[in-house]
FITI-163356 format. One record per residue (C-alpha): residue number from 1; y, x, z. Coordinates in Angstrom, 3 decimals. Layout:
(NUM,(Y,X,Z)),
...
REM end
This chain:
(1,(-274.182,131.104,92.903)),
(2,(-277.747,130.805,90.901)),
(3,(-278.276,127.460,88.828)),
(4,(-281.030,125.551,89.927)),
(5,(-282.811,122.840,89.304)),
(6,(-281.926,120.437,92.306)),
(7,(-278.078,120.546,91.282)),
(8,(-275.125,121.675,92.805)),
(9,(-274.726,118.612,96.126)),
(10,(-277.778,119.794,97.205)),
(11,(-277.722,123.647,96.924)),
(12,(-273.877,123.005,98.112)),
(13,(-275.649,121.253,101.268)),
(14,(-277.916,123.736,101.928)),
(15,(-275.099,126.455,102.220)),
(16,(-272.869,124.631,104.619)),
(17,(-276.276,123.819,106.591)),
(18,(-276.879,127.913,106.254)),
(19,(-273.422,128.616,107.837)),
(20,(-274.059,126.720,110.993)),
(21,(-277.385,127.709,111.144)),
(22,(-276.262,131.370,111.414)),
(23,(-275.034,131.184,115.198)),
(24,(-279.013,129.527,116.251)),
(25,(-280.226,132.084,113.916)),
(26,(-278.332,135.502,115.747)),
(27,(-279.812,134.278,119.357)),
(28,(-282.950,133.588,117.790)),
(29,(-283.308,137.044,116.209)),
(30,(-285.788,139.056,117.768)),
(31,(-283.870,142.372,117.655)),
(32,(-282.889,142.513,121.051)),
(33,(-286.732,141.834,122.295)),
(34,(-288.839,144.364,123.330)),
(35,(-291.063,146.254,120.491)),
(36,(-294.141,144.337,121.801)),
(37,(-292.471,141.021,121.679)),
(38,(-291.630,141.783,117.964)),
(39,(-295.131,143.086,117.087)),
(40,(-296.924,139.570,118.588)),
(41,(-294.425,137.722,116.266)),
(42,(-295.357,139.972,113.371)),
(43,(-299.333,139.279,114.073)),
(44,(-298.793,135.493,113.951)),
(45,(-296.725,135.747,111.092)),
(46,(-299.236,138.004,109.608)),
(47,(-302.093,135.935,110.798)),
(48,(-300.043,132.910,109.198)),
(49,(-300.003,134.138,105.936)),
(50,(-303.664,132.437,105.475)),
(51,(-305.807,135.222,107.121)),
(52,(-306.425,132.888,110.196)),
(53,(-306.588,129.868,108.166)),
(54,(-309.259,131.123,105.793)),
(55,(-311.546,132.754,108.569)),
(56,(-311.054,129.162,110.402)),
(57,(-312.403,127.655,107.149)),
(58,(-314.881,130.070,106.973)),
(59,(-316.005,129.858,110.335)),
(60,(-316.484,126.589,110.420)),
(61,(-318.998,126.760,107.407)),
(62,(-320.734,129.545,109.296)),
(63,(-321.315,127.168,112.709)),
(64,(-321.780,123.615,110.936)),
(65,(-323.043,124.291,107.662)),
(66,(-322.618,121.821,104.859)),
(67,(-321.389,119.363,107.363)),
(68,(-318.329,120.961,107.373)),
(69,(-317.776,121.236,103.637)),
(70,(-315.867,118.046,103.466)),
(71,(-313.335,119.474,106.012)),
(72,(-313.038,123.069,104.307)),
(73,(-312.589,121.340,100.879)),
(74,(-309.785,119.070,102.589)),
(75,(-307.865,121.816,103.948)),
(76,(-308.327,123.459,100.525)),
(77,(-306.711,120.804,98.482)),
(78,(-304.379,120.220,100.858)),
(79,(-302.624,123.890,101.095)),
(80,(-303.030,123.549,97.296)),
(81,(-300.745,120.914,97.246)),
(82,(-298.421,122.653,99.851)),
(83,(-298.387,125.845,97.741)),
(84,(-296.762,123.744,94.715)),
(85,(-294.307,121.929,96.300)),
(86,(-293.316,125.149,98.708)),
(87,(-293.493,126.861,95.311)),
(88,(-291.155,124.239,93.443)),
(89,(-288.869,123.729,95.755)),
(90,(-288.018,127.479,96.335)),
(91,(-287.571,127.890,92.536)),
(92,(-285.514,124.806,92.447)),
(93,(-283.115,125.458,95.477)),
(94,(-282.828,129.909,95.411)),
(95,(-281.905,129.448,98.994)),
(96,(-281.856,133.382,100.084)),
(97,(-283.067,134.277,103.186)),
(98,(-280.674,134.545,106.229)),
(99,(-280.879,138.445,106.462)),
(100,(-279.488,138.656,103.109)),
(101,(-276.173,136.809,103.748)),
(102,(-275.578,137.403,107.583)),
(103,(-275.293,140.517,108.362)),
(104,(-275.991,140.202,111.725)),
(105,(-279.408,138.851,111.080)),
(106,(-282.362,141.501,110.851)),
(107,(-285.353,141.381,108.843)),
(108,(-287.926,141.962,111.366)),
(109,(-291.024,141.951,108.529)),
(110,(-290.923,142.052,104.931)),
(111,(-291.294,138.615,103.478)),
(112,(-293.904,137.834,101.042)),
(113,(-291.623,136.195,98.620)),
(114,(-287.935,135.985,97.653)),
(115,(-286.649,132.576,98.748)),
(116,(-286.463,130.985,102.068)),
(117,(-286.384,127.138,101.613)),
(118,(-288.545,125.819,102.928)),
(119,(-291.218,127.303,104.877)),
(120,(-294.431,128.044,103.301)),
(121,(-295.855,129.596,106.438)),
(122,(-294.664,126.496,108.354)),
(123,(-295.732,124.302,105.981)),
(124,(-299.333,125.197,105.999)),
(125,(-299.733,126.212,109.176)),
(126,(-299.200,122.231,109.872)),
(127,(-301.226,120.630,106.487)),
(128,(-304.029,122.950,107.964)),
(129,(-303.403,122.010,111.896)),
(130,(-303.485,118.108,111.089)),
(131,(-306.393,118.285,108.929)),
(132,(-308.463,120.358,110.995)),
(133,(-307.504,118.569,114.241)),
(134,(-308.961,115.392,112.950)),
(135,(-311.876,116.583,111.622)),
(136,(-312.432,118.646,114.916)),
(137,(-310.362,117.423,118.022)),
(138,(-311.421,120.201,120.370)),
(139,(-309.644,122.255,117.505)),
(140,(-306.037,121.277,118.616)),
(141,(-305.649,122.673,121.396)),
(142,(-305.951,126.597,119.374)),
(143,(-304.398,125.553,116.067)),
(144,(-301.207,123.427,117.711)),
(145,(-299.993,126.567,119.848)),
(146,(-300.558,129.016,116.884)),
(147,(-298.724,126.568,114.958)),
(148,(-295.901,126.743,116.889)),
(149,(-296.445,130.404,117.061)),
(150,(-296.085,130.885,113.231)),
(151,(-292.991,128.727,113.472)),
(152,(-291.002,130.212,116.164)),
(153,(-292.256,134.047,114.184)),
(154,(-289.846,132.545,111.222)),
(155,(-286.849,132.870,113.104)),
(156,(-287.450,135.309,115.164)),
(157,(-288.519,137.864,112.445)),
(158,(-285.088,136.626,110.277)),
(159,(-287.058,134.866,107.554)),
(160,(-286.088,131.601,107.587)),
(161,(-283.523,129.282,108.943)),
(162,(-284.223,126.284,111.559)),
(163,(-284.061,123.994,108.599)),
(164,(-286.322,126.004,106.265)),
(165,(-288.851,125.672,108.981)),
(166,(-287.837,121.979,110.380)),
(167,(-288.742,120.754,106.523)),
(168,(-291.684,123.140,106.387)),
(169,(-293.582,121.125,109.192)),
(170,(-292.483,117.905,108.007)),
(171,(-293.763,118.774,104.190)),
(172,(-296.683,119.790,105.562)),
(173,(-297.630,116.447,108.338)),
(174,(-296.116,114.313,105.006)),
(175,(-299.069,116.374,102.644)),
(176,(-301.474,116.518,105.505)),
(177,(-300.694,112.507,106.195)),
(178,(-301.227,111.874,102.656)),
(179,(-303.925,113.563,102.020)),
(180,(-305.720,111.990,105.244)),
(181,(-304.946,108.571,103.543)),
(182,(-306.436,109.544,100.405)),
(183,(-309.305,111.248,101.348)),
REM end
């Protein structure tokens, strides 16, 4: 077992969480879907690595101009702050990634980084949803479903467990909330 930083209870936690996660995670596994099932769970996960977020940011810039700076530079500083704590907390708890204990789990897409709790993809995917929905309403009704989208791609694809992703989205409304509050 790695040391960490977040002590033994808690990595010890994590680990019994992991073992009863595994049955969810073996349903959940998209290897018994058809190839183009897999392959629209691959483009959100791709899409939800920031490429969608970014053009979002970018194409809001292009259709309101400097009016939209001060939601760009929110979202900015917001998945700033979600990249350090995602960051942080994957150094501090090592958690690997279900498809490396249970062998019954597939990696569906390679992940972009070596730890699974908790979701970064999850994470910003709701810090970006929240902030962008109040700035723009009509917004919500695209970024909510591709939210859920990059959520459900995390289990499906093997990534992550339901917990990485549960405390993923409530990292990111607890940034995005905070943020909102300060801002």
């Amino acid at each position: 077992m790695p040391t960490t930083r977040l002590g033994n209870v808690a990595i010890h936690g994590l680990n019994r969480l992991a073992a009863r996660e595994h049955v969810w995670l073996e349903r959940l596994n998209g290897v018994r879907l058809p190839n183009w099932e897999v392959a629209v769970f691959r483009a959100a996960s791709r899409l939800g690595d920031g490429v969608l977020w970014y053009a979002l940011m970018g194409g809001l810039l292009a259709w309101y101009g400097f009016d939209a700076l001060p939601a760009v530079l929110h979202m900015v500083i917001a998945g700033l702050a979600g990249t350090l704590i995602y960051k942080w907390l994957k150094g501090a708890t090592e958690r690997p990634r279900p498809y490396q204990v249970c062998a019954t789990i597939c990696c569906l897409t390679a992940p972009l980084d070596r730890f699974s709790f908790p979701s970064g993809h999850t994470l910003h995917a709701v810090v970006f949803s929240v902030v962008a929905s109040v700035y723009y309403p009509a917004l919500a009704a695209w970024v909510w479903p591709f939210t859920l989208l990059v959520a459900a791609s995390r289990l499906v694809l093997g990534l992550h467990y339901p917990s990485d992703v549960v405390i993923g989205a409530v990292l990111g409304a607890t940034i995005a909330g905070v943020s909102l509050v300060l801002f």
